[in-house]
N, C-alpha and C positions, 0 to 999 in steps of 0.2 A: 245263719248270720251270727248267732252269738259265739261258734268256734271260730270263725274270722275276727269276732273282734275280743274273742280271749287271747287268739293269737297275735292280735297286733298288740294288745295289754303287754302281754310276755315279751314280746319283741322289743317294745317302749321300755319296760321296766328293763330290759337285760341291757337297753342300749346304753341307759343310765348309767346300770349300776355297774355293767364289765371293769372300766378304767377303776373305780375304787373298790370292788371285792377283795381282793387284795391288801388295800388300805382299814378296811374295815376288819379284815381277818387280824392284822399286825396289832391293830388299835384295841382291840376287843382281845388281844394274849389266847384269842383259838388256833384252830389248826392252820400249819404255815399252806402258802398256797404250792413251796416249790420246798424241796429235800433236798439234800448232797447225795450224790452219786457217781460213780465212775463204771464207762461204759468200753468195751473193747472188742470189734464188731470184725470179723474176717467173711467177706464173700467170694465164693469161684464161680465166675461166670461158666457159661457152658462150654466154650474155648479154653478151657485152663487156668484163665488169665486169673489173678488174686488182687483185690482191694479192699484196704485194711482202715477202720475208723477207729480213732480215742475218743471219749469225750469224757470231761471231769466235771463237775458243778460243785459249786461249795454254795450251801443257803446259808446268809447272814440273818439278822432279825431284821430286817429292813428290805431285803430284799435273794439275788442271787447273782452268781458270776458263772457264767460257763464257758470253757474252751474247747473245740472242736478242731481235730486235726486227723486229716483223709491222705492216705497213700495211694497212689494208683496204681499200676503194673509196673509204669516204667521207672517208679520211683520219684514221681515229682508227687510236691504235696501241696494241699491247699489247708490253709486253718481259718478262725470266726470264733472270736470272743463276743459273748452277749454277756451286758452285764444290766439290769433291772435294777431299782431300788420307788421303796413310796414314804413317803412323808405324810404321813397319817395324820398330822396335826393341820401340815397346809391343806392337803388333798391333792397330793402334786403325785404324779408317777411319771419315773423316766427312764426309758430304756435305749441301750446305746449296742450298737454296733460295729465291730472291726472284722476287718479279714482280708488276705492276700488268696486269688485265685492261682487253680495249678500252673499258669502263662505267666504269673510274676505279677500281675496287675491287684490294685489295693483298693479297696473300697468301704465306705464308713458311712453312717448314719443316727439319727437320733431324734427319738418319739417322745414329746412331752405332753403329759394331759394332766387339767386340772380341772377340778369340780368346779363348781358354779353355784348359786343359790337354786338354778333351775335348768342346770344339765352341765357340758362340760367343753374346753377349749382344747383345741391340739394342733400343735406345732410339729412337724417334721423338716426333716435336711435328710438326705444323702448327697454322695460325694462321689464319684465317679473316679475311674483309674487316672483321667485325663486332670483331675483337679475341677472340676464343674462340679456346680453345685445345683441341684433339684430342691425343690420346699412348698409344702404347704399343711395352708392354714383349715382350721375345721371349727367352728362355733356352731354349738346345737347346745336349743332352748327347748323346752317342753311348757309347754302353758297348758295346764290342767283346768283351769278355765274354760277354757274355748276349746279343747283336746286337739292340739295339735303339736305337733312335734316341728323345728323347724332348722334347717342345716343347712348352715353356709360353707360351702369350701372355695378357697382360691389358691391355683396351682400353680407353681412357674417352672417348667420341665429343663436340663440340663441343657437345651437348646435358647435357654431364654423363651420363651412363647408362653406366655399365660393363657389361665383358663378361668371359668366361674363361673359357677353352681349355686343353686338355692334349691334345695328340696322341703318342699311341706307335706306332711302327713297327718291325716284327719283320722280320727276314729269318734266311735261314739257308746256311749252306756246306755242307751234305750233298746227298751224290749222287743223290738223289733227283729222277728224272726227271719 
């Protein structure tokens, strides 16, 4: 019982703290969470065939920018810019997404989370080739009081159809083996 509930400790804590370690690293002048690098990747399948990746990142102090761009045999490509940043002062992290698939088709998105006095909210959008747009919502509260952790999501998928969720998780600190 107590490796169950160090593991759900861990879990709780890391749920928290994922969205701002990042914000805490930038805040705190230690180590960045992401580096600049450039990648350049050739693979031959077993048929001969040859498929080629770039990818560049450039770390700012706030965050990073990466672009990603794939050749495939016949020469058509597909690319995807991610680019991150945190605002250490708000508690805000946002990460966005672009890219065109190898058939021509475009698709984008964008993850917002922001801390809380007692956990954190997030916002997403994607966008579909079509122009449709998918979104949601994520509020989690941790009440260390009462040890429960509690999570709302509500979804509205690219077909218009909504969803909605509430997860609560209990734990406890008693010795109970």
């Amino acid at each position: 019982m107590k490796i169950r509930h160090f593991a759900l400790v861990v879990a709780v804590s890391s749920a928290l703290a994922s969205p701002l370690v990042m914000a805490e690293s930038v805040r705190a002048g230690g180590l960045s969470a992401r580096h600049s690098f450039t990648t350049d990747v050739t693979r031959t399948t077993g048929s001969g065939k040859t498929l080629s990746r770039h990818t560049a990142q450039v770390a700012t102090d706030t965050g990073f920018r990466r672009d990603t761009r794939v050749t495939n045999p016949q020469g058509k490509t597909a690319s995807r810019t991610v680019e991150a940043s945190v605002d250490a002062d708000a508690g805000i992290r946002t990460r966005s997404v672009e890219g065109i698939r190898m058939n021509g088709d475009t698709y984008s998105g964008e993850r917002i989370t922001q801390r809380t006095e007692d956990g954190y909210n997030r916002v997403v959008s994607r966008t579909n080739a079509a122009g449709e747009t998918a979104s949601k919502e994520v509020s989690t509260r941790i009440d260390r009081a009462n040890n429960t952790l509690t999570k709302n999501v509500s979804a509205t998928g690219f077909n218009g159809e909504t969803h909605t969720a509430t997860v609560v998780k209990t734990w406890d600190h008693g010795d109970a083996e």
